[in-house]
C-alpha positions as CSV (number, residue, x, y, z in Angstrom):
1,X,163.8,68.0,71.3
2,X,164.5,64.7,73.2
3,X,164.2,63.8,76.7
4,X,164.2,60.1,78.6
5,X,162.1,60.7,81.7
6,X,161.0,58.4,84.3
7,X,157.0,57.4,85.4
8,X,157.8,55.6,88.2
9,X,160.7,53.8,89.7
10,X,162.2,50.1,89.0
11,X,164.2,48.2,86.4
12,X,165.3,49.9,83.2
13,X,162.2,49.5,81.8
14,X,161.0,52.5,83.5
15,X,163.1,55.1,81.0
16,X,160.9,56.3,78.6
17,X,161.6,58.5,75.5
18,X,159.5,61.9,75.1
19,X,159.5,64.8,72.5
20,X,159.1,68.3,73.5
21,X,159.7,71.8,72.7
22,X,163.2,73.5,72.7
23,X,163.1,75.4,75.8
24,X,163.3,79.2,75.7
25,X,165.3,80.8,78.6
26,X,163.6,83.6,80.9
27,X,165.4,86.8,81.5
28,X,168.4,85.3,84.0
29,X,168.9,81.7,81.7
30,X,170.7,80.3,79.4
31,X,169.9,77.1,77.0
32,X,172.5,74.1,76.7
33,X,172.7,72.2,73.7
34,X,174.0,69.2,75.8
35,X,176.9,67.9,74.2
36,X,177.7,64.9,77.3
37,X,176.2,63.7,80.2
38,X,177.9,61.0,83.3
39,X,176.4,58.0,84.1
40,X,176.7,58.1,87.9
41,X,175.5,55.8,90.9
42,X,172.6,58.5,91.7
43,X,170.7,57.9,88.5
44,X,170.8,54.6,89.3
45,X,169.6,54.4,92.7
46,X,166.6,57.4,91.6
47,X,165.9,55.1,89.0
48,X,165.3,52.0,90.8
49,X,163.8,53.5,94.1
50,X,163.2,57.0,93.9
51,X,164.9,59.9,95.7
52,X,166.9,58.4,99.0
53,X,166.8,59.3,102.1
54,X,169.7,61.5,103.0
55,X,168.3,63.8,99.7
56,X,167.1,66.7,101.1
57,X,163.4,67.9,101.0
58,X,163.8,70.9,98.8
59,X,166.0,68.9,96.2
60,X,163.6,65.9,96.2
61,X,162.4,65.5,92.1
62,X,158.5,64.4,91.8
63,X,157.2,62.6,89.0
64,X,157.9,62.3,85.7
65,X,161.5,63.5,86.2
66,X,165.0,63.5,84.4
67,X,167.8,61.3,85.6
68,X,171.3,63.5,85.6
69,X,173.3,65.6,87.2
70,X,176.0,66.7,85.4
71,X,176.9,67.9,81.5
72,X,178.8,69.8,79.3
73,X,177.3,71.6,75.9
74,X,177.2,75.3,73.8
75,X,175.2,78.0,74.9
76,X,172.3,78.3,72.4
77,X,170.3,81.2,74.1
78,X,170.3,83.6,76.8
79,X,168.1,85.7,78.9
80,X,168.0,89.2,78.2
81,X,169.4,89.9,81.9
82,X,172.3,87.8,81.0
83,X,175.6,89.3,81.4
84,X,178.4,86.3,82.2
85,X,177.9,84.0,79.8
86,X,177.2,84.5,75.8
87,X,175.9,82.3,73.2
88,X,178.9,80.0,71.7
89,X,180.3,79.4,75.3
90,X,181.6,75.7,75.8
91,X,180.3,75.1,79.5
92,X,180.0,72.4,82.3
93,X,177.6,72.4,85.5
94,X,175.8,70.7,87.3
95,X,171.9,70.5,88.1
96,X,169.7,69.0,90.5
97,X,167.0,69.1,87.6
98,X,167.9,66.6,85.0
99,X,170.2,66.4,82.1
100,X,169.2,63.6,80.1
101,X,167.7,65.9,77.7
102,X,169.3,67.5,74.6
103,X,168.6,71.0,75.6
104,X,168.8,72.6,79.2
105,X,167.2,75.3,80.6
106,X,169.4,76.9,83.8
107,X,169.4,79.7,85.8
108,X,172.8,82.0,85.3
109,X,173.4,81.8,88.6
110,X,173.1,77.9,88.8
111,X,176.6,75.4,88.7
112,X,177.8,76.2,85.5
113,X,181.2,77.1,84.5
114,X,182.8,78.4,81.4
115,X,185.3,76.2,80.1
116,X,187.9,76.2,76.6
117,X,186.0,75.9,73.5
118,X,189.6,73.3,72.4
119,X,188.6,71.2,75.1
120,X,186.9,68.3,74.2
121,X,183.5,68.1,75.9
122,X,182.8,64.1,75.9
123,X,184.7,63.8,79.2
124,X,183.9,66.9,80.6
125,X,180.2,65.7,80.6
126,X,181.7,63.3,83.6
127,X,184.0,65.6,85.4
128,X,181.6,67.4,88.0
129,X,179.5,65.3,89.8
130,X,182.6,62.9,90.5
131,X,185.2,65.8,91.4
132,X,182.8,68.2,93.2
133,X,182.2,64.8,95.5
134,X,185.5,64.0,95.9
135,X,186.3,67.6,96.9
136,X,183.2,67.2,99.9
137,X,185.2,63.9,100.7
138,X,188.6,65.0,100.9
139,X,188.8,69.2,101.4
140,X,185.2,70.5,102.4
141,X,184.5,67.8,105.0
142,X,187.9,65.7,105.2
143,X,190.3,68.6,105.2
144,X,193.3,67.0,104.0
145,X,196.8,68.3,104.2
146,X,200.3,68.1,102.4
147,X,201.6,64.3,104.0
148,X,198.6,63.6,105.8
149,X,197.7,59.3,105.3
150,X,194.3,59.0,103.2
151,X,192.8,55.7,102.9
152,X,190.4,55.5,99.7
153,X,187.9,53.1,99.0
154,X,186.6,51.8,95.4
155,X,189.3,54.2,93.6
156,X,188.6,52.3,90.3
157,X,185.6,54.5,90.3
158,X,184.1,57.8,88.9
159,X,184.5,59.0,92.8
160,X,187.7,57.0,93.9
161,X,189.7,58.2,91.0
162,X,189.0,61.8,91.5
163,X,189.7,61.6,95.0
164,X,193.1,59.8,94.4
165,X,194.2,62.6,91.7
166,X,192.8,65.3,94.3
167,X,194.9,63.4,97.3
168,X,198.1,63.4,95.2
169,X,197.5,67.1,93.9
170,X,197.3,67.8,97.7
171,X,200.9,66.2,98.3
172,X,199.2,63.4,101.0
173,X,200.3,59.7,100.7
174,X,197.3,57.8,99.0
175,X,196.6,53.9,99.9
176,X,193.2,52.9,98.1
177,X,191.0,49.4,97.7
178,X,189.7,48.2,94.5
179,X,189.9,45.0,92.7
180,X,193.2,43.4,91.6
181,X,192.6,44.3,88.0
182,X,192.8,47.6,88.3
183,X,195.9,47.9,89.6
184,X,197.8,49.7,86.7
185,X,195.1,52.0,86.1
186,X,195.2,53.0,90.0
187,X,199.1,53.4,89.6
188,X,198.5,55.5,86.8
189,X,196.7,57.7,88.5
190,X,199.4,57.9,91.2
191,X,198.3,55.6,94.2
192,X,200.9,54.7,96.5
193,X,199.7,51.6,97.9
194,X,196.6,49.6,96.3
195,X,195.0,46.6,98.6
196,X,192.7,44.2,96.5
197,X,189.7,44.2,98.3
198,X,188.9,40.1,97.0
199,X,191.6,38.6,98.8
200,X,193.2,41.3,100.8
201,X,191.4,42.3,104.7
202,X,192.7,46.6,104.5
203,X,192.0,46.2,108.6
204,X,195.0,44.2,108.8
205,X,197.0,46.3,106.5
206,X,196.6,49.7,107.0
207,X,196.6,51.5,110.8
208,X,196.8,54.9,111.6
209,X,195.5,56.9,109.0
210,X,194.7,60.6,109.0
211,X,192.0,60.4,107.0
212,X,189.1,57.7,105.6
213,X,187.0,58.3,102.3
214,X,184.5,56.0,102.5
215,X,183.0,55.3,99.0
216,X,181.6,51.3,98.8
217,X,179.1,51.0,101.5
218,X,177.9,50.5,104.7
219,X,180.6,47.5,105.9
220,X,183.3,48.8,104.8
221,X,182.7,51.9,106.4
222,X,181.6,49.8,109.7
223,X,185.2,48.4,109.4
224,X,187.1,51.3,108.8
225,X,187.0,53.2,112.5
226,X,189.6,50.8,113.8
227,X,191.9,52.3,111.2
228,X,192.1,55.3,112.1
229,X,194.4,57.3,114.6
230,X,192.8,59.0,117.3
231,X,191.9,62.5,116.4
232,X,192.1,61.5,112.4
233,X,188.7,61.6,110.4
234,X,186.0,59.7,108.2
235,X,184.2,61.1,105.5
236,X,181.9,58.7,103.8
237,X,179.9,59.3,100.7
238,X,177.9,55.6,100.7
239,X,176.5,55.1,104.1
240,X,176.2,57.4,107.2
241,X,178.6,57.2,109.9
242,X,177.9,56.3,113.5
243,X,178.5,59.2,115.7
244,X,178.7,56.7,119.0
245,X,181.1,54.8,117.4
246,X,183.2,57.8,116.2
247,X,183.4,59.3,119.5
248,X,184.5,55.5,120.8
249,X,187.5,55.9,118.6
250,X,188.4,59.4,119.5
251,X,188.0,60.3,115.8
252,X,185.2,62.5,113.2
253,X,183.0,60.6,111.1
254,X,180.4,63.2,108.9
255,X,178.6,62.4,105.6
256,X,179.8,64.0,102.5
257,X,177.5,65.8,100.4
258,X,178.9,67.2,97.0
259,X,180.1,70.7,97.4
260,X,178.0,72.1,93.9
261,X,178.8,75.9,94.3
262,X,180.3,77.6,91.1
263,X,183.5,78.4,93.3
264,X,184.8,74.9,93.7
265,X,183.4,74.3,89.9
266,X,185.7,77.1,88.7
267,X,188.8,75.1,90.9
268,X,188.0,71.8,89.7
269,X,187.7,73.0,86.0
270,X,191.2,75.2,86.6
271,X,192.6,71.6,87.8
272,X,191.5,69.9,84.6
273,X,192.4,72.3,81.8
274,X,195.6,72.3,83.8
275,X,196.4,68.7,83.7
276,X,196.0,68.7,87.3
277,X,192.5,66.1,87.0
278,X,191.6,63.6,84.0
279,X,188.6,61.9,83.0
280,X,189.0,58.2,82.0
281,X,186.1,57.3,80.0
282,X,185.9,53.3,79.8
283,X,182.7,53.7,77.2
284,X,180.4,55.8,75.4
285,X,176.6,55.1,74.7
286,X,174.4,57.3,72.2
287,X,171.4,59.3,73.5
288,X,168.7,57.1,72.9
289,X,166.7,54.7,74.6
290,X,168.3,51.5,74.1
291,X,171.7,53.5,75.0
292,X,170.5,55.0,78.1
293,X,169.2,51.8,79.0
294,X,172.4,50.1,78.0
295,X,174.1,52.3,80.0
296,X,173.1,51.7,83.6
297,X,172.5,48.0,82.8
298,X,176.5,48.4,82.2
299,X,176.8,50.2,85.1
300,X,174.4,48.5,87.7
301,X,177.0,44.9,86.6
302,X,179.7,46.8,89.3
303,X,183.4,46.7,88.8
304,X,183.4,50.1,86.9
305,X,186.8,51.8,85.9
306,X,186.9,55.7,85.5
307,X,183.6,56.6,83.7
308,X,180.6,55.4,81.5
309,X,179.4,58.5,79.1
310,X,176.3,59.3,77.2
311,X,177.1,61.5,73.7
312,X,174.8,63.9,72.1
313,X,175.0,63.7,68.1
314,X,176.5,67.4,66.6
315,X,178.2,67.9,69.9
């Protein structure tokens, strides 16, 4: 089979294309023909610099690695020990161990989750990593509520636009930055009030808010305490919040780490085959090299809308 590994860390360049044997599962696994993988923000930072530093120890990938987190495929082969899953299954999951490979070897136990073999699996390759952050941002860590005030930023994104689906799901009232031209798309999704980060300053617009998900970086995060109400909360995905300055505001700041557990992958998948959560895919790339590499040059450019897909051929 087909795997792009990394050697070391940098430019594209890096990505190299390897054959090796189909795995073959141990007693507790399972084999996934992968049928679609996301194209997400950690594959490109891993790429370019290696694991960073808020990665903990045990989850920390040495070299060669795979780039990925998240897929969808068939099962193709279990373990003898085996008892929740069957070959044929459509699943989704998530791995700390790579995905850009056309088979995958996981533990039963792992984040994986059956889902409807009528679903299509192209965007359910890009559902988890996205929601089961959003979820860290907005339930595990932010603990929204029914009316609360949630202040998004980037919800043009992978991230942003599960969170704001997640918000409105919730019943709170959803304001969100992003560029001016994705102002319909955000609407779509059901934002209530959209500020356009390129000629609009949110600090002058928005006061009082229950709740911050921090999703862009370091300054905008900086420049979010003042927006909050006392006693309100920041959860921040990009960048790690300053405890002295939380405290100065009256207000939580913690960092968000994606909630990976099958429980909240069985929700998030209920959500979806409900109509509850959607997956825009903006474009789809082929697995091979020139693809792969294709895809995070696309990415890396910035100003992405919903999600950026790699396809397996026979998916």
């Amino acid at each position: 089979m087909k795997k792009i590994i990394v050697n070391s860390y940098g430019s594209v360049d890096v990505l190299k294309e390897i054959d090796v044997p189909i795995p073959t599962p141990k007693e507790n696994q399972i084999v996934v023909k992968t049928a679609a993988i996301g194209v997400n923000d950690p594959d490109i930072v891993m790429r370019n610099y290696g694991p960073f530093p808020t990665m903990p120890k045990e989850m920390r990938p040495t070299l060669p690695h795979m780039l990925g987190n998240d897929f969808s495929g068939v099962i193709t082969q279990i373990g003898s020990d085996v008892t929740k899953l069957q070959i044929g299954d459509h699943v989704v999951g998530i791995t700390m161990h790579g995905t850009y490979a056309e088979y995958l070897v996981l533990n039963e136990t792992d984040s994986v989750a059956k889902v409807s073999s009528g679903l299509d699996l192209v965007p359910l390759g890009a559902l988890q990593l996205e929601a089961v952050t959003a979820w860290s941002a907005l339930i595990s860590n932010g603990h929204i509520k029914a009316g609360e005030k949630v202040l998004i930023h980037g919800g043009a994104g992978g991230v942003g636009s599960m969170a704001i689906q997640l918000a409105k799901h919730i019943g709170a009232y959803v304001i969100t930055t992003a560029s001016g031209k994705h102002k319909e798309y955000l609407k779509a999704l059901g934002a209530d009030e959209i500020i356009d980060y390129t000629t609009q300053d949110f600090t002058k617009l928005v006061h009082n808010v229950d709740l911050v998900v921090n999703l862009t970086g370091s300054k905008t995060l900086d420049d979010s305490y003042q927006v909050v109400k006392t006693g309100g909360r920041i959860t921040s995905v990009n960048g790690i919040p300053d405890k002295s300055k939380a405290t100065k505001y009256g207000i939580e700041a913690v960092y968000a780490m994606g909630d990976i557990s099958v429980n909240t992958l069985n929700k998030i998948v209920k959500l979806y085959e409900d109509g509850k959560l959607k997956v825009d895919v903006s474009q789809t790339y082929s697995f091979n090299l020139n693809d792969v590499k294709q895809a995070h040059l696309d990415f890396e450019k910035g100003g992405n809308q919903g999600k950026r897909v790699i396809v397996f051929d026979g998916k």
